[in-house]
N, C-alpha and C positions, 0 to 999 in steps of 0.2 A: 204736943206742941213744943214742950219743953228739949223733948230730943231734937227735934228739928233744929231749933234753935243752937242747939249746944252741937250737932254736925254741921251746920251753916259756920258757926266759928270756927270751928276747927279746921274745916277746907280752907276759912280764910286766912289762920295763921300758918297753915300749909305752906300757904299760897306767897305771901308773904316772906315766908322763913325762905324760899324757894329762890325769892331773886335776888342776885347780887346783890354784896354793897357798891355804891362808888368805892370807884380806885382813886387812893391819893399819891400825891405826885413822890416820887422820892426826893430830899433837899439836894442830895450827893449829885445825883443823876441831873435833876435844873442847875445846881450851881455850875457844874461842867458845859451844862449849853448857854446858860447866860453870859458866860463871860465876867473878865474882872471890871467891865464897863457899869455893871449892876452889883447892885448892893441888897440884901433881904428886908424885906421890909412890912409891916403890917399887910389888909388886905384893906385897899382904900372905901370909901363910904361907897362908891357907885360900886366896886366889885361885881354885883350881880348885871347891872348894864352891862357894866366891858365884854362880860363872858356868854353875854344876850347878843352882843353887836359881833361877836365874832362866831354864835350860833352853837356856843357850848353851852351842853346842857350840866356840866358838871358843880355841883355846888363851887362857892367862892373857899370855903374852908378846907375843901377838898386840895388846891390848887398852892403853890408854892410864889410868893409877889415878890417884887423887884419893883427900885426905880431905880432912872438912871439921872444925872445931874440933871437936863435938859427938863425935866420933871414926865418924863414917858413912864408908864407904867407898861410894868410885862405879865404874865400868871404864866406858869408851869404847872401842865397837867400833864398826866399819861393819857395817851393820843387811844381814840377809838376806831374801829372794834377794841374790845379787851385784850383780843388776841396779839395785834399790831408789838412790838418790842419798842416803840420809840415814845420818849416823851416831847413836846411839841410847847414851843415859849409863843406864847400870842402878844406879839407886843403894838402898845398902842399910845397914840400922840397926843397930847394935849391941845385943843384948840381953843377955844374961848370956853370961858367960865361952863361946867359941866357938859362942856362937848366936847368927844374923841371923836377919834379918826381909826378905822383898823381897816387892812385888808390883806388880802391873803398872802402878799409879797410879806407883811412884816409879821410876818413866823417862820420859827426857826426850828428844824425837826432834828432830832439826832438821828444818826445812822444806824441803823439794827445790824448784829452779827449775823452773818451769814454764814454759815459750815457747809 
């Protein structure tokens, strides 16, 4: 029984060891797409909402934050598949007290090289 148990682990840390980490965003690479409109900033208390309402599954710490005056927050993540070369600013509006606004018009993707 004990074997079993101690191969049932080990497929599991297998298994585990097997899949990716999240990819975190590079600052170079968002500060370039955000612009000098934004500024870096903490990751706000909803963090994990905004990046629900825009259907990323990417953790919040993973992700690079921005506000802008206007008090919009943005996140900067490297865009999926893994494969894709661009990173992707999701930015989102304040509306009343803990409600945003996001849609797919207000993200901004960089351009991938092309050879």
């Amino acid at each position: 029984m004990q074997k079993f148990a101690t191969l049932t682990a080990a497929c599991l840390l297998t298994a585990c060891a097997s899949l990716p980490a999240p990819m975190t965003a590079d600052p170079d690479r968002c500060d370039a797409l955000a612009g000098e409109d934004w500024r870096r900033t903490a990751a706000p208390d909803v963090a994990a909402e905004l990046l629900t309402l825009a259907h990323v599954e990417t953790p919040p710490d993973r992700a690079v934050w921005y506000i802008a005056a206007d008090g919009a927050q943005a996140a900067c993540l490297p865009s999926t598949p893994r494969e894709a070369c661009e990173h992707v600013l999701h930015i989102f509006q304040p509306q009343i007290h803990r409600m945003w606004s996001w849609s797919e018009g207000a993200v901004r993707r960089e351009a991938c090289d092309v050879d």
